[in-house]
C-alpha positions, 0 to 999 in steps of 0.5 A: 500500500504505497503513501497515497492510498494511506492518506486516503484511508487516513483523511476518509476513514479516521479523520472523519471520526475525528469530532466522534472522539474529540466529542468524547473527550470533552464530555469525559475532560470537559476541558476543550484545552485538553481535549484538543490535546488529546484527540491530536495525541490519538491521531498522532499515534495513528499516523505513527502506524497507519499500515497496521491500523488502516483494515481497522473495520471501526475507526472510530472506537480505535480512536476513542480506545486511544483517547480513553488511555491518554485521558486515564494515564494523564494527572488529575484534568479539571473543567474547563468553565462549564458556564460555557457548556450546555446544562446537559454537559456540565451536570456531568461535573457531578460524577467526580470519579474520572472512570465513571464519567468515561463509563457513562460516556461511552454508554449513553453517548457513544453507544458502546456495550459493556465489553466495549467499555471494559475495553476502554477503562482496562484495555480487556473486554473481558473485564465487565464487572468493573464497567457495569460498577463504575457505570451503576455508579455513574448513573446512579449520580446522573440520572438518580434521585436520592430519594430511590433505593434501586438496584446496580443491576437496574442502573448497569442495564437501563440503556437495554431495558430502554432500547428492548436490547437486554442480554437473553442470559439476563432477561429473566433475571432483569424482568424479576428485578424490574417487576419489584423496582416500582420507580422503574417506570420513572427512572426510565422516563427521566433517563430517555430524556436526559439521555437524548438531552445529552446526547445532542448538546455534545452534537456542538462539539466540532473540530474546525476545518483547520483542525482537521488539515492539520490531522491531516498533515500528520500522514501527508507525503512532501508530493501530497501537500504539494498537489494540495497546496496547487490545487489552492493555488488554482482556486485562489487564482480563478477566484481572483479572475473572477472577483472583476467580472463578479464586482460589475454583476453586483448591481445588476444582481441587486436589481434583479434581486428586488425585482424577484422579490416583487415577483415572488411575494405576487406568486402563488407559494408551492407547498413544502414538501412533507418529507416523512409523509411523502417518503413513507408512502414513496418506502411502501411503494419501492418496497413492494415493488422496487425494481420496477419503479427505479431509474437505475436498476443495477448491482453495482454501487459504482455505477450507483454513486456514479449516478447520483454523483451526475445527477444535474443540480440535485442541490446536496452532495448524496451519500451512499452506503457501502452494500457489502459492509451491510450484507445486503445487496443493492438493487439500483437507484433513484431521483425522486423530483419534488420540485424543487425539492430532490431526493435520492434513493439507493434501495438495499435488498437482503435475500435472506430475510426477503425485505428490502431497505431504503437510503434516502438523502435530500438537502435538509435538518433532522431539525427540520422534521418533527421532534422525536426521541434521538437514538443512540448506535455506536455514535450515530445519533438519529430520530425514530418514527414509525408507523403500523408497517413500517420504521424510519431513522433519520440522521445528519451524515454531513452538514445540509444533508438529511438522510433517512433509512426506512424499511420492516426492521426496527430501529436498532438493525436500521442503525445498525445497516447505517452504522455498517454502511458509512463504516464501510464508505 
């Protein structure tokens, strides 16, 4: 594998993660000082063995793995000035132990289970125990009320019993603990909202473009930089050519504004479009019958992106999942014209199961959808919504684009198709 293709695995497939881990070490550290400081030490560690780490199939947790032990090897990290975190972040200061904040953290924000997080405070997934302690204890602090006597049990497994994902081991023995911890109820609804509370104000911790060319930089070939720092040139250049001709059409661009303006006040409105209602009737449709109703029905997820990546003024850079990390088969895809909304559509087919799910993305905001419980998978934060045949997730896979997966199985597998598929891109 020679340099090039390295800074490619590098830029595409850690840098990426790179706000998933600088994330988790501002809600352990709540410090941006010393979590820029760390975030830019695990990628300095990458970059140092980047041939061993780039078949790594989650980039994402070998990074935080390398997060968790500069945070825990370091001296005592104190706060930064929580007047400057939302209120969900900063109530984290209550759990003074250091490895139960990083316990909780890496459960009700990252979406790790319990090995994975053993895997993080010792360096084994064999040690559970210590991590469901230290997480009873975190949560007991975060979410409890020192009025309820509840079990460690209930604390350690909340997240499972919320999201119907317990252990079969454990579920007789959960359910009976459940049926005699009376507050459950209560817990469960105070932790569903606080959690989801969480887990979009650390949504706000972001990286700057800057901070991410300078990760970058770490692996770049002398020839690398040089092709980039030419292509800014050329940029930079045909921008400078153009600042003229763009300065004579200003005022004519003005007028034109003013005139539109008139116009468009006068003309009858088109209505917005009501994304879940037309994509869920768009989902049953392509579901029942899939192939026939698409404008390029192929197998091959070159031509796909080649495709969408063609398609004349669709308003949003289109994001396609990698069929093969999912194991699921793609069947070809679409553009949906609302004019002037665009939606592009991949469908994903499993032989197996004999259902069918389908990736839509369009220019949009999960805010701009109705509210809904955030969800949580390996750190993929989405919205559910479902109806009596059919379940949809939502998410931002990049700033502008809305996407939405949508099919038979329950939010969870759905997450865990995205999960696998952006994994895989």
């Amino acid at each position: 594998m020679n340099q090039e293709q390295l800074f490619n695995i590098y830029s595409e497939r850690f840098c990426s993660e790179a706000d998933f881990a600088y994330r988790f070490c501002m809600a352990v550290t709540l410090n941006k000082k010393e979590s820029h400081r760390i975030t830019h030490d695990a990628f300095k560690k990458v970059s140092a063995s980047l041939a061993q780490c780039a078949n790594d199939t989650y980039p994402g947790m070998s990074l935080v793995i390398l997060c968790a032990r500069g945070i825990l090897s370091d001296g005592e990290i104190k706060p930064g000035k929580l007047d400057d975190l939302d209120p969900a972040v900063s109530d984290l200061a209550h759990i003074k132990d250091r490895k139960a904040r990083l316990a909780l953290v890496a459960a009700d924000i990252c979406g790790f289970n319990h090995a994975e997080i053993a895997t993080l405070l010792t360096g084994s997934p064999e040690a559970t125990k210590e991590a469901e302690q230290l997480l009873s204890s975190a949560r007991e602090t975060f979410y409890g009320n020192r009025k309820q006597s509840i079990s460690p049990v209930v604390w350690s497994w909340l997240a499972e019993a919320v999201d119907d994902n317990i252990p079969d081991g454990l579920a007789d023995e959960f359910e009976q603990i459940r049926k005699a911890t009376t507050a459950f109820d209560s817990i469960a609804a105070v932790f569903r909202l606080r959690r989801g509370q969480l887990q979009l104000a650390v949504q706000n911790f972001q990286l700057s473009p800057a901070d991410i060319e300078k990760l970058k930089t770490m692996v770049a070939s002398p020839d690398i930089r040089h092709t980039q720092e030419a292509v800014k040139i050329e940029e930079i250049s045909a921008f400078e050519a153009n600042r003229h001709l763009l300065r004579q059409l200003a005022f004519a661009a003005a007028v034109l504004a003013v005139v539109v303006a008139v116009v468009y006040k006068s003309a009858p409105r088109k209505p917005v479009l009501n994304t879940l209602e037309v994509l869920s009737y768009e989902s049953l449709a392509l579901v029942e019958d899939g192939k026939d109703r698409l404008d390029l029905p192929t197998d091959n997820l070159d031509e796909v992106k080649e495709y969408l990546a063609s398609y004349p003024e669709l308003g949003f850079k289109p994001k396609v999942l990698t069929s093969k990390s999912t194991g699921l088969q793609v069947e070809g895809a679409s553009v949906l014209d609302y004019d002037p909304t665009k939606v592009a559509v991949v469908i994903y087919a499993d032989p197996n199961r004999h259902d069918r799910i389908l990736h839509f993305t369009l220019a949009g905001q999960t805010s701009e959808l109705p509210k809904a419980e955030p969800g949580n998978f390996q750190g993929l934060i989405y919205q559910t919504y479902a109806s009596d045949t059919l379940n949809m997730i939502a998410w931002n896979p990049a700033p502008g684009v809305l996407a939405i997966a949508a099919g038979s199985r329950g939010a969870t597998e759905l997450a865990d198709f995205v999960r696998r598929g952006e994994l895989g891109m």
